[in-house]
Structures are given as C-alpha cells and as structure tokens.
C-alpha positions, 0 to 999 in steps of 0.5 A: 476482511471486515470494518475492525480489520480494516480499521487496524490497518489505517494509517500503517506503514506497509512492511513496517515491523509490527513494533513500529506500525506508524510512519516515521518524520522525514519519510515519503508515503502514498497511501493505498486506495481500495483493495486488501491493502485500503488505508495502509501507507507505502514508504516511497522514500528515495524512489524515482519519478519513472519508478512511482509513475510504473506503480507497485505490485505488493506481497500479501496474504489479504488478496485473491490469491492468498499466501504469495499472492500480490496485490496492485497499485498505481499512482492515482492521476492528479493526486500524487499522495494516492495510489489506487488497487487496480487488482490481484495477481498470483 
C-alpha cells in the first residue's frame, strides 16, 4: 500500500458499507495505529472492558497473509482511543 492508499483509508470506519465509510455520532471508535489497517477506525460500541483490554484480530486482504488473512491490534496503554498493529496472522 502507498501514501494515496494510505490516504483514502484515514478517518474510515473498518467494515463500514463503502456508501458510508465515516463514523457515525453516537458510536465508540479506536483508531488503529500502524500495520495494513493505520488510520482506520474500529467501532467498539457496546464492547466490554474485558473485551477491548484482549485486543482484535481483523479480517483483511491488506496484511501478510493476503485474502483470509488477519491483521492485529491491541489496546495502546494509557491511550484508551489507540489500538496498535502488534502483526499478521493467517
């Protein structure tokens, strides 16, 4: 992926229907930091404490692992709106 690509994704909710890429008033995102994914939003909305302190492992064809790939994140220490790549698994 390059700076344009990188570019496009910034400030899209991952998941979102291409239609309605942008967050939505009244949600919880994190945004991740670093890896395939850097700049996209994650909509936690209703997630417990337990489950964000575990982290997430994403779906996406961007990674190392290409199609059926995923991608990793875990909550950032101290930065509750952060979630940050930690890597790629198959």
């Amino acid at each position: 992926m390059d700076g344009d690509d990188e570019q496009v994704l910034r400030g899209r909710v991952y998941g979102a229907e291409p239609g309605h890429p942008g967050p939505l008033s009244g949600q919880t995102y994190v945004e991740l930091v670093g890896g395939p994914l850097d700049g996209l939003l994650l909509d936690v909305t209703g997630w417990t404490q337990d489950e964000i302190n575990t982290g997430v492992a994403l779906e996406t064809e961007l990674g190392q692992f290409g199609p059926g790939g995923h991608t990793l994140y875990d909550p950032r220490p101290g930065d509750p709106g952060r979630f940050d790549w930690s890597g790629d698994s198959p």
